[in-house]
Steps between C-alpha positions, in 0.01 A plus 500: 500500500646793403295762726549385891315659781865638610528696179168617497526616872841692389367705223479865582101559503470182752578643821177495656483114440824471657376665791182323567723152408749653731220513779407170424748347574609667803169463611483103453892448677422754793143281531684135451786639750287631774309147512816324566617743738219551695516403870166367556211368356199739361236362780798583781555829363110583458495391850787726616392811338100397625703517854686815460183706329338379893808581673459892321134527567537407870758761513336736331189486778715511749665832379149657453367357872855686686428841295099486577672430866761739546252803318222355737238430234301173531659200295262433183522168451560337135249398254 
């Protein structure tokens, strides 16, 4: 074959199809190497991040309950 995708990619007019391949194919290795790499499973990590969004919103109250406290105002309690 005379006309190979690498020729076609390196003509001048192409370089917005060398971007978007460029993308790509970052985009598929950084996926692929992120699975391999990743330290725990997707139903421990749900579970982690489930814990820590708790862990924020417990927080959270507590912040609002010691300023209702230390302005006086009565606590409102969340919906």
């Amino acid at each position: 074959m005379k006309n190979s995708v690498g020729e076609h990619l390196r003509k001048p007019g192409n370089t917005k199809a060398v971007l978007i391949t460029g993308l790509l194919i970052g985009s598929l290795i950084g996926t692929a190497v992120t699975l391999l790499f990743a330290p725990q499973t997707g139903k421990q990590m749900r579970a982690q991040i489930r814990q820590r969004n708790i862990q924020l919103r417990d927080r959270k109250q507590m912040n609002r309950l010691f300023a209702a406290l230390e302005t006086g105002e009565k606590p409102v309690e969340a919906a």
